[in-house]
C-alpha positions as CSV (number, residue, x, y, z in Angstrom):
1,X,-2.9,-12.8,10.8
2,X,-2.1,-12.9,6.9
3,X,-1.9,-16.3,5.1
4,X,0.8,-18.4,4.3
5,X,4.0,-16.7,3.5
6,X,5.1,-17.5,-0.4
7,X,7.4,-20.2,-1.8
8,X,10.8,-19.6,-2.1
9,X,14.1,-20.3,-2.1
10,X,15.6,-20.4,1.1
11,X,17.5,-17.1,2.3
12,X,20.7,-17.0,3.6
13,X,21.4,-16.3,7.3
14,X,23.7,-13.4,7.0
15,X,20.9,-11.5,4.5
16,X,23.3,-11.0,1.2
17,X,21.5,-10.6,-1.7
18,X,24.1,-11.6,-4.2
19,X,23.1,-8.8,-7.0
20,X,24.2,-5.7,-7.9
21,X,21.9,-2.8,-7.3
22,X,21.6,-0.7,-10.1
23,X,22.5,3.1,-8.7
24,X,19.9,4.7,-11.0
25,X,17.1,3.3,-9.9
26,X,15.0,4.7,-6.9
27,X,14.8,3.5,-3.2
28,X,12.0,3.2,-0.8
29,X,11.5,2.2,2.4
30,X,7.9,0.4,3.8
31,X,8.1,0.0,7.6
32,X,6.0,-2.4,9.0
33,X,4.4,-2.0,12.5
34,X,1.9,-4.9,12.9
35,X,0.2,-4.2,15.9
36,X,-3.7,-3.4,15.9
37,X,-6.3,-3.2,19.2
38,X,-8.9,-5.1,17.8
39,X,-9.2,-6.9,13.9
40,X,-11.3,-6.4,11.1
41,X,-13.3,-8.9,9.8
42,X,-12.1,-7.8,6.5
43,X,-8.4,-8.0,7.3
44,X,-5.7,-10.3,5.9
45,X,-2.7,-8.2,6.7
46,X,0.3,-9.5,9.1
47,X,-1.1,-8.2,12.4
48,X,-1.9,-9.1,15.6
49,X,-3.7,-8.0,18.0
50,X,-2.3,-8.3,22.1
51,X,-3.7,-11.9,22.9
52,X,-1.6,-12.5,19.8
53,X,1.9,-11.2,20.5
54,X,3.4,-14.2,22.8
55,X,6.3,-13.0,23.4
56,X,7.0,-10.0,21.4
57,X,6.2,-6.5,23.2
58,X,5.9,-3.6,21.5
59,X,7.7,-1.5,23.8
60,X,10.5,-3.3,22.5
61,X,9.5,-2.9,18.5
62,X,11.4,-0.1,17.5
63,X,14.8,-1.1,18.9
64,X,14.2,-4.5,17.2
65,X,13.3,-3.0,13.4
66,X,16.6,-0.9,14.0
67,X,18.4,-3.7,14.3
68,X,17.4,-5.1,10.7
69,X,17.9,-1.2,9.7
70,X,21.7,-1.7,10.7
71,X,21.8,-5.4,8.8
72,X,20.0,-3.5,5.5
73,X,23.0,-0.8,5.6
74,X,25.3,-3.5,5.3
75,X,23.9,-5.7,2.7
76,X,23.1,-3.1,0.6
77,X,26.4,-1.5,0.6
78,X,27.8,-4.5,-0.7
79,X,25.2,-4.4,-3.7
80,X,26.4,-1.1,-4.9
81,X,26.8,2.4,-3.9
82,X,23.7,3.0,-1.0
83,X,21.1,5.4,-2.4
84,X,18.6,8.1,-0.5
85,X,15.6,6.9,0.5
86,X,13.0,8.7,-1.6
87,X,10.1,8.0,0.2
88,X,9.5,6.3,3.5
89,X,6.3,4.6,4.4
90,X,5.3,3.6,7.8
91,X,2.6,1.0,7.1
92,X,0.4,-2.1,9.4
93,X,-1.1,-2.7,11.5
94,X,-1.5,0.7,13.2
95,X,1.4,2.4,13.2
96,X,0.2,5.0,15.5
97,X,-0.3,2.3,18.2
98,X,3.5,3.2,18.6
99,X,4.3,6.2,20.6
100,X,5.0,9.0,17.8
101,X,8.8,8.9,19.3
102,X,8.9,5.5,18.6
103,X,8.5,5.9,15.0
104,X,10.6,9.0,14.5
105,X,13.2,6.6,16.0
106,X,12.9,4.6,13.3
107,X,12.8,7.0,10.9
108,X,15.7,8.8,12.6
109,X,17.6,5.2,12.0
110,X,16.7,5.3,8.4
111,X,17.6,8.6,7.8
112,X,21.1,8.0,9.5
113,X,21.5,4.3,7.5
114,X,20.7,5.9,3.9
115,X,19.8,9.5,4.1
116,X,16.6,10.9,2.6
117,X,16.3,12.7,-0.8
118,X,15.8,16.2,-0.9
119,X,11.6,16.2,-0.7
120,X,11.4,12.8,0.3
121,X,8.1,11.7,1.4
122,X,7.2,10.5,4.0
123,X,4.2,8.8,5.2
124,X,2.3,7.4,8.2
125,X,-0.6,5.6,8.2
126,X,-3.1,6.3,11.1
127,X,-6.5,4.9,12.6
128,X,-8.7,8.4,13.1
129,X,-8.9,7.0,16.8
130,X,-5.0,7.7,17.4
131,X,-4.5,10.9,16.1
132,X,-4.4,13.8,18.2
133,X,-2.5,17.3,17.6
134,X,0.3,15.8,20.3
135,X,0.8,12.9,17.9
136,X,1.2,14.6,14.5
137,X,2.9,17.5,15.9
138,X,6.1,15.2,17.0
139,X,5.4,12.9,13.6
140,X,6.0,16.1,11.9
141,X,9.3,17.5,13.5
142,X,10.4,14.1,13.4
143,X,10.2,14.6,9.6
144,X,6.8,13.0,9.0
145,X,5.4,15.4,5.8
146,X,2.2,13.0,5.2
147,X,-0.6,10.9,6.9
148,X,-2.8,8.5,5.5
149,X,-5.9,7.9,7.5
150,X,-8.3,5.1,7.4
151,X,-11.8,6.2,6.9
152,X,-12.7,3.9,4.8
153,X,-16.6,4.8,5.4
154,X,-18.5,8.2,7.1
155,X,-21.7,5.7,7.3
156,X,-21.7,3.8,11.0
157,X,-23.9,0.7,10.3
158,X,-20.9,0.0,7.2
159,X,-17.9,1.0,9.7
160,X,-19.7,-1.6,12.3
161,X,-20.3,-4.6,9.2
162,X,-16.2,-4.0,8.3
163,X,-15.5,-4.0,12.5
164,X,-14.1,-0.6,12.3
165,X,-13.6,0.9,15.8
166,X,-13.6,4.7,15.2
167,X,-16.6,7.0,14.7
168,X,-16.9,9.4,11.6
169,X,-16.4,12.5,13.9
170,X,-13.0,11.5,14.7
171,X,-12.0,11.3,11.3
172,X,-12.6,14.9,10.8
173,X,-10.9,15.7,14.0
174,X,-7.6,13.6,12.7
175,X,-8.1,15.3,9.6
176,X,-8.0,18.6,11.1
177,X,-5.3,18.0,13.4
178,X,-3.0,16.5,11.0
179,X,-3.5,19.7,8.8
180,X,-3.0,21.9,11.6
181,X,0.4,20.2,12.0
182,X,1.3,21.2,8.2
183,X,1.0,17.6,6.8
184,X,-0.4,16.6,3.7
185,X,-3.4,14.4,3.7
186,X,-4.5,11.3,2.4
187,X,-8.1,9.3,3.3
188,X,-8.9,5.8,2.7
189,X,-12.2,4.0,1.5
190,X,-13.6,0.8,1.0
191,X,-16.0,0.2,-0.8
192,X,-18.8,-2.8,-1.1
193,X,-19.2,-4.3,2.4
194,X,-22.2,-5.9,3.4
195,X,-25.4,-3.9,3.5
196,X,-23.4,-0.9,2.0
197,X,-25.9,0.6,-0.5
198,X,-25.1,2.7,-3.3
199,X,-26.6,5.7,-1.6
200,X,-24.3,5.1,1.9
201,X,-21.5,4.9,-0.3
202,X,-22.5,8.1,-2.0
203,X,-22.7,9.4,1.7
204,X,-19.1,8.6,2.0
205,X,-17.5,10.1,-0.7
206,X,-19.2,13.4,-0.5
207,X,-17.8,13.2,3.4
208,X,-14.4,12.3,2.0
209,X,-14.6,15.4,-0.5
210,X,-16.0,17.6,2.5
211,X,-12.6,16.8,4.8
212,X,-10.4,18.1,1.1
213,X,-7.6,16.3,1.5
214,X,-5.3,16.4,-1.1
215,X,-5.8,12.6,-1.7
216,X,-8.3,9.9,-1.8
217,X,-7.6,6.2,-2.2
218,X,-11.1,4.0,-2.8
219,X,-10.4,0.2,-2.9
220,X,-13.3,-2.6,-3.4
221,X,-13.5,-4.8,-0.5
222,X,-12.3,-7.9,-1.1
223,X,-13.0,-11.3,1.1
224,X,-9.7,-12.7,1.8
225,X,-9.7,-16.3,2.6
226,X,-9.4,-17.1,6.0
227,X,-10.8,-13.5,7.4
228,X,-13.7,-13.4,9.5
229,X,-15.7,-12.1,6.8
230,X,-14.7,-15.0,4.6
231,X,-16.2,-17.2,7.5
232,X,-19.6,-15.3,7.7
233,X,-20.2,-15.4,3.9
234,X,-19.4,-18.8,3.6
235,X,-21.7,-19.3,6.7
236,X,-24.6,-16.9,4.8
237,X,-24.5,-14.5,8.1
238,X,-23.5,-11.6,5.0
239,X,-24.2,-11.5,1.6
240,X,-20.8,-11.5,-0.4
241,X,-19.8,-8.1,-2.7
242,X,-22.1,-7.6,-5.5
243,X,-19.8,-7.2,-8.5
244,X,-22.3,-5.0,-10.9
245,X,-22.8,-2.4,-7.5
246,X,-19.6,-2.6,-6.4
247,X,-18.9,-1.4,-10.3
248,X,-21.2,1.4,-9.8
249,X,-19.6,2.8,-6.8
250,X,-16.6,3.0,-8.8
251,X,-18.3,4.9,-11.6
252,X,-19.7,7.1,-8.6
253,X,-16.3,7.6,-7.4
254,X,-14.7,8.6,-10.3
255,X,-17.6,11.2,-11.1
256,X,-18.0,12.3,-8.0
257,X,-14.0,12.5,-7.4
258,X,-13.8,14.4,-10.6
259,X,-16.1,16.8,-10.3
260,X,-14.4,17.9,-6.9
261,X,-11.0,18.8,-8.8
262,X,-9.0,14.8,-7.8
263,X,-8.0,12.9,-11.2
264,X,-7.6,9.6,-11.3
265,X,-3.5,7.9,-11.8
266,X,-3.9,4.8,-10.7
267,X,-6.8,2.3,-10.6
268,X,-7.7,2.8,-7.2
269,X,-6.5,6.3,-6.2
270,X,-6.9,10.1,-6.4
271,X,-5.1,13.8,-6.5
272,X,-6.1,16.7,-6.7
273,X,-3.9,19.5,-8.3
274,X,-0.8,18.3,-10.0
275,X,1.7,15.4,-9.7
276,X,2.9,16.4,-6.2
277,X,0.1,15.3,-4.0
278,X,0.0,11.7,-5.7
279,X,1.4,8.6,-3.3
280,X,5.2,8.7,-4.6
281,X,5.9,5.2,-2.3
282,X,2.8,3.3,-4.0
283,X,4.0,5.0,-7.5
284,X,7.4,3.3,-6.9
285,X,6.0,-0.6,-6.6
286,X,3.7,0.1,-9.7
287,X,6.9,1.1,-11.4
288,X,9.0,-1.4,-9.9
289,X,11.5,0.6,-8.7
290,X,13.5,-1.1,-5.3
291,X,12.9,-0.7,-2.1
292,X,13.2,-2.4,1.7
293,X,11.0,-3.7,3.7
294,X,11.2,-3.7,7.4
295,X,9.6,-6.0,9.9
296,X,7.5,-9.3,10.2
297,X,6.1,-10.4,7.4
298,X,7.5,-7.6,5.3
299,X,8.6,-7.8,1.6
300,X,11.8,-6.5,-0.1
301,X,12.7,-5.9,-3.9
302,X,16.4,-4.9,-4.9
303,X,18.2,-5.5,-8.1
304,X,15.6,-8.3,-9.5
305,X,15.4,-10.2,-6.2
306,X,12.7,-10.7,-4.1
307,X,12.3,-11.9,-0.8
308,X,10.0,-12.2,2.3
309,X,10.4,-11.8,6.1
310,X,9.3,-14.5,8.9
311,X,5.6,-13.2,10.0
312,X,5.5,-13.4,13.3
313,X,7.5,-10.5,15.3
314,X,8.6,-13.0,18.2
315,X,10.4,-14.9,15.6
316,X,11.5,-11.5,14.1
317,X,13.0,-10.0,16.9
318,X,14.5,-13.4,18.0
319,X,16.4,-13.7,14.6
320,X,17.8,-10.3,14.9
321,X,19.0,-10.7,18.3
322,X,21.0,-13.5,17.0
323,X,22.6,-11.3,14.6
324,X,20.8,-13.0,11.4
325,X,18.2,-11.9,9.2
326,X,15.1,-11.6,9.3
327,X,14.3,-13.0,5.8
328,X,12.5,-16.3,5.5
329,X,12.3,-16.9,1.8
330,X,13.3,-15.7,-1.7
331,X,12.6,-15.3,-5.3
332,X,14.2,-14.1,-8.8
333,X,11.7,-14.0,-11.3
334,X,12.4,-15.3,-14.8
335,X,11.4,-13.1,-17.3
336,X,8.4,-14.6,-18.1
337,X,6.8,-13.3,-14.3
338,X,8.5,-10.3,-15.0
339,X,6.9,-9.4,-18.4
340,X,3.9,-10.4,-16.7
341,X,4.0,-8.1,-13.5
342,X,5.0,-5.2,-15.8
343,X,1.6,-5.4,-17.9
344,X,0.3,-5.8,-14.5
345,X,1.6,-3.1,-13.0
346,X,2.1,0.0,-15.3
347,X,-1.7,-0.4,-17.2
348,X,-2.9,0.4,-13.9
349,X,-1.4,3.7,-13.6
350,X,-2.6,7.1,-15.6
351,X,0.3,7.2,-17.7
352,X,-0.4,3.5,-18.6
353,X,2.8,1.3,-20.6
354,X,4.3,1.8,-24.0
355,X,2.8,-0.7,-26.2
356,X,6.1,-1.5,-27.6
357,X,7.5,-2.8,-24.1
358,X,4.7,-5.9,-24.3
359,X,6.0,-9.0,-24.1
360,X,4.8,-10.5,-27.4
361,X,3.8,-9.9,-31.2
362,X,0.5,-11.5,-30.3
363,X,-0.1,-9.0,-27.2
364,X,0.5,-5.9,-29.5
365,X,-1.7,-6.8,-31.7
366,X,-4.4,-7.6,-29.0
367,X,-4.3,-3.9,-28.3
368,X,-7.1,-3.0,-31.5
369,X,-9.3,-5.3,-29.4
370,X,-9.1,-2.9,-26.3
371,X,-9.8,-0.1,-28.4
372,X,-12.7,-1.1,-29.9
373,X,-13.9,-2.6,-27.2
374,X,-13.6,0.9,-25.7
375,X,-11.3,-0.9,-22.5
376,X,-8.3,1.3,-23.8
377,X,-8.0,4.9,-24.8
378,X,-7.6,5.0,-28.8
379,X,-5.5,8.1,-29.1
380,X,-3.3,7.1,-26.8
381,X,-3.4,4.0,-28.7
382,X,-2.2,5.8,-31.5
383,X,0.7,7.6,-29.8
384,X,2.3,4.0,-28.6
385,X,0.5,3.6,-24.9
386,X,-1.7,1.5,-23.4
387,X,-4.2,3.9,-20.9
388,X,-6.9,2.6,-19.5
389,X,-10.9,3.9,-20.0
390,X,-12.7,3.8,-17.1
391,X,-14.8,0.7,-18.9
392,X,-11.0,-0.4,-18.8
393,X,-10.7,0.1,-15.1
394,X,-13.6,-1.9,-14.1
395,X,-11.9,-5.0,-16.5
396,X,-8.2,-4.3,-15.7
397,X,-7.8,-8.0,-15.1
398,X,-9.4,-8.4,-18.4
399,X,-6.8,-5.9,-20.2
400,X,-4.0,-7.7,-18.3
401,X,-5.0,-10.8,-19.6
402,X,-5.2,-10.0,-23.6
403,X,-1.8,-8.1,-22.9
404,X,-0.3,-11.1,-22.1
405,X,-0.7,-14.0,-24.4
């Protein structure tokens, strides 16, 4: 189970948000199943294993979710005209614990709430271990035009240091079965874990490249506090990430990415051919566009305002059956946070920020600095954005902190 759930103001019972939506803007939609057989070590997401449930049943999940589907449809009709969804995201947790007609339920609700924009997306995420042709065959009459599967490493020994349950054949049988079905496919990697050497993680890329999918996300691990790995690092059982490899697994990525046809467009993640294979829900919180967020634990943004649900899906499903929401906190940021989420946010993406939307005189005139340092692209520089170099990509925190002074 995640942390602490943020500070806030408290939300109102009945769910109103009490802004106006702007119509022009785009709306998602993150679903949140939270339900996982066993837990990573490296895991800090709200999920819970069966042991962990008391009370809730997941046989009962996707009725439960449609309930705050119904609530959203309300509250956001009184916030403006409701829009499409553009993209959908099924994300956990394992969503594909559910049975595949549990989640084109939901997505059937969602679709019937809002609509979906002509070429939505739509994505699933999937452990390799419950995909079979069954599975993505119904995901994809359901509507389902994308699956994101969690490799994170073709190596065993690193799969068995990050508690990882499924072998590296069966992600190049989900792979395969998911294409079979027509979907587009996405992979995911971690990179860094304990005993992961440079040459494993080479292993795992040129596996990932092997499987072509038309997308690759590659995230350093990172020890959450309070995670089992946390525990055996602070216990010296593990050696914690070593920040100058983990650097050059990035720089292997990249090359190594590159040379097999996927450029890079944000930080952590990679296409290959043109814009249309690039993660259109992630795009849309890097550009900070709205969107709602279903379930326990879930987050929300609409029209400025922020807000959080209670974590724990017995509390969840018992809110809803009382007819309130689900929401246990809430947030407007001033527009000193915002400012700073923006740098934050749109530096890390290909197309980078205009360097006239920084937030100060001072932060503008840091930008030199990040050129000659080599962290920012100079003629990009010169035609009014901030884009990262890949020097830039291993210091993004560094850029984000000279943008903002």
């Amino acid at each position: 189970m995640a942390g602490a759930l943020p500070l806030g103001d408290p939300a109102p019972a009945d769910g109103s948000l009490g802004v106006v939506a702007d119509p022009a803007t785009d709306f998602g939609v993150y679903l949140h199943v939270p339900f996982c057989r066993v837990r990573c070590g490296y895991c800090d997401f709200n999920t819970y294993t069966a042991p962990e449930l008391r009370g809730a049943r997941q046989d009962q999940y996707a009725d439960t979710l449609l309930q705050e589907v119904e609530l959203s449809k309300r509250v956001l009709a009184e916030a403006g005209p409701l829009r499409p969804a553009r993209t959908v995201f099924f994300g956990g947790g394992t969503p594909t614990l559910l049975p595949a007609g549990d989640l084109a339920r939901m997505l059937a609700g969602v679709r019937d709430a809002f609509g979906l924009a002509d070429g939505a997306e739509v994505t699933v995420e999937a452990n390799p271990d419950t995909v079979t042709d069954a599975v993505v065959e119904e995901l994809a009459a359901a509507g389902v035009n994308r699956l994101s599967i969690g490799m994170q490493s073709s190596v065993p020994h690193v799969l068995a240091a990050l508690d990882r349950s499924h072998s590296p054949e069966n992600v190049t049988l989900a792979v395969a079965a998911a294409k079979r079905a027509g979907l587009d496919v996405s992979v995911d990697l971690i990179y860094g874990a304990p005993g992961e050497s440079l040459a494993d993680w080479r292993s795992s890329l040129e596996s990932a490249l092997a499987l072509e999918p038309n997308h690759i996300s590659a995230y350093a691990l990172i020890i959450e506090e309070g995670t089992k790995l946390a525990r055996q690092i602070s216990r010296g059982d593990v050696p914690a990430p070593d920040d100058d490899l983990q650097a050059d697994m990035y720089e292997l990525a990249d090359s190594l990415l590159a040379a097999g046809g996927y450029y890079w467009y944000e930080v952590s993640n990679w296409s290959r051919g043109g814009d249309e294979h690039r993660s259109r829900h992630n795009l849309s919180y890097w550009r900070g566009f709205d969107w709602w967020g279903y379930g326990p634990g879930a987050h929300s943004h609409v029209g400025g305002l922020r807000w959080w649900n209670v974590k724990h899906p017995a509390a969840y499903a018992q809110r809803l059956s009382l007819g309130e929401s689900p929401a246990a906190g809430r947030e407007t940021p001033d527009a000193e946070a915002r400012a700073l989420e923006r740098v934050l946010l749109e530096t890390r993406i290909r197309e980078g920020m205009a360097i006239s939307e920084l937030p100060s005189g001072a932060a503008r005139t840091a930008v030199a600095g990040l050129v000659a340092d080599g962290l920012v692209d100079g003629s990009a520089a010169i035609r009014g954005r901030i884009v990262l170099t890949l020097r830039g990509r291993l210091l993004a925190d560094a850029v984000v902190r000279a943008l903002t002074v």
